[in-house]
N, C-alpha and C positions, 0 to 999 in steps of 0.2 A: 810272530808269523811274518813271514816275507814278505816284499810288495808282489811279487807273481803271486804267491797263494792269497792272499786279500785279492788281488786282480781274478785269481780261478774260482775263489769262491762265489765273489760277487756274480761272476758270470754264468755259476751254477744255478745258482738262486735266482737270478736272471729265468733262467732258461727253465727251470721248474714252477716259478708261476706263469710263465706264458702257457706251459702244458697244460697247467690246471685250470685254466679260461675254459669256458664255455666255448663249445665249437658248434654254431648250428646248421644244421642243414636242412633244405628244402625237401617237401613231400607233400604228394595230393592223394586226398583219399576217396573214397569212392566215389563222391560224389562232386567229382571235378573241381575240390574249393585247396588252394594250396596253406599248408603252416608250415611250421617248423618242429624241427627235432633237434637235443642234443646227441649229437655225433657220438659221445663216450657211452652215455647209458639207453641211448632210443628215447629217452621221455621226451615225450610233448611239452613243448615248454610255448608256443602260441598253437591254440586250437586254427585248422582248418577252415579258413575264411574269406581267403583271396583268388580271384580270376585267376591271376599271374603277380610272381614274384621273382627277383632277383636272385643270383644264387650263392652270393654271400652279403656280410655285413663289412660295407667299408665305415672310417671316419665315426662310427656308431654303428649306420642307418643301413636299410636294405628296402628297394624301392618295391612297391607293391600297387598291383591296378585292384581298384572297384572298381564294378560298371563303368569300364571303358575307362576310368579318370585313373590317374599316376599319384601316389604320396610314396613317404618315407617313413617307416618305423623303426623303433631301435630295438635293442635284443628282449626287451621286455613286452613286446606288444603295443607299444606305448604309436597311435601316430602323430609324429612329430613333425612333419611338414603334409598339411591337409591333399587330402587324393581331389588335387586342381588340375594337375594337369593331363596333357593330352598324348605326353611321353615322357617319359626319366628315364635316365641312363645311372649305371653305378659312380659311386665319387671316386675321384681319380684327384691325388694332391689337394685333399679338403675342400672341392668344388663338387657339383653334378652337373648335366647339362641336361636342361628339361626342355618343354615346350610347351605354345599353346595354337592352338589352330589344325594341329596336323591331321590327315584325313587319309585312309586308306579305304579303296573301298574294292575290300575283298572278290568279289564274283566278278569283277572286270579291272580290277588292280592299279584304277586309277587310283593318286596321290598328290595329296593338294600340302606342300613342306611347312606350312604353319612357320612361326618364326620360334628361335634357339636363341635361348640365351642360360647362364649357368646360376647356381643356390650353392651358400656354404651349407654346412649340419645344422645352423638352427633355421634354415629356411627363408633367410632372406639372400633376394638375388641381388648378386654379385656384379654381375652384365646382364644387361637388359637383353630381354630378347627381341633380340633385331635382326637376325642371320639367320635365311634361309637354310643352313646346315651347321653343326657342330658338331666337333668329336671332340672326345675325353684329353685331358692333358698328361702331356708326356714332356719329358724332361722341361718341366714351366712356361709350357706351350702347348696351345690349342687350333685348330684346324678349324677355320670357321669360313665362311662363302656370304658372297655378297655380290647382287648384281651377275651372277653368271661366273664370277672370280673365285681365286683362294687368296687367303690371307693367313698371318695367327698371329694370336691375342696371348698376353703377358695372363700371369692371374689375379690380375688386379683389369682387370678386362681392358685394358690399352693394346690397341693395335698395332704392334710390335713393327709388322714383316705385313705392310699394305694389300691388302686383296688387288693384285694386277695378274695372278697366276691363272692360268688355265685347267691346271692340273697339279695333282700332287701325292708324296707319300701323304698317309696319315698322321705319321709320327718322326720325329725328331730320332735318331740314333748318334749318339756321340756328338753332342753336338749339330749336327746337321740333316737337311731333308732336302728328298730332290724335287723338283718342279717343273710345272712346264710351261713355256712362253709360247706367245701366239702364234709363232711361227711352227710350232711344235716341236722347238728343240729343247732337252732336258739339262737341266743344271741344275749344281747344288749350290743352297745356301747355308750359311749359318743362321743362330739365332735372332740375330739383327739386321738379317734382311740382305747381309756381303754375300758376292761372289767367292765360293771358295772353290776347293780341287776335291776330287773326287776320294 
């Protein structure tokens, strides 16, 4: 056989066990409690038991509230980071970014941001949570706030690109993200924090 056919083959077989994974998807049933389902054949594969759930499985895990508290379980039911916290976000590049503190309080929409910080898949955190706000990371960079600032943090939680911004995208594209400085004018930067062009 040729090295293209060993190359095509491999790539079939590739692509025929990814099909054959379990694909699960969320569902609540009548009694307002969410599980899951496999996608292929409908079966139940976690019974119906959660407030709220996430709507896929990253890195394993798919984030799940009880009574108001946040965890993580994996495709088995299993939970593997205890429902502590006070919000979880899906993983993004083998991190989450959770929290503890934060308060919404629905009938008059006050919000009190608790502090952010991020967990790998076995549940120990990564960066402490110290920032007021975080978003998910994108191309190995995260959007984090401090003091009224933006900043973003490598994922090894170093602070890459200093919180002195006012404003900003969320996410990093090609390389770079635009911001804004006190004066309100926008610029981009790169990853390390340079002045680049647009």
């Amino acid at each position: 056989m040729s090295i293209k056919g060993i190359l095509l083959l491999t790539l079939l077989l590739f692509a025929m066990e990814s099909f054959t994974q379990r694909m699960l998807i969320p569902f609540k049933n009548d009694k307002d409690k969410w599980g899951f389902r496999d996608m292929m054949d409908d079966k139940v594969v976690i019974k119906p038991q959660y407030d709220e759930t996430g709507f896929s499985f990253k890195s394993g895990l798919c984030w799940v509230r009880l009574d108001k508290k946040y965890g993580f379980i994996n495709e088995d039911g299993r939970m593997i980071v205890p429902a502590t916290y006070d919000f979880a976000g899906e993983f993004s590049e083998g991190l989450a970014v959770v929290n503890i503190g934060r308060k919404v309080t629905e009938d008059i929409g006050d919000y009190v941001p608790g502090k952010f910080g991020f967990i790998d898949s076995t549940g120990k955190v990564v960066v402490p949570l110290q920032y007021s706000r975080a978003e998910f990371f994108h191309e190995g960079r995260a959007l984090v706030e401090k003091d009224d600032k933006i900043g973003f943090i490598d994922l090894n939680g170093n602070l890459v690109i200093p919180a002195i911004y006012y404003a900003g995208d969320l996410y990093f594209k090609n390389g770079k993200v635009q911001v804004s400085l006190e004066n309100g004018d926008e610029i981009y930067i790169d990853k390390d924090g340079n002045r680049v062009e647009e």
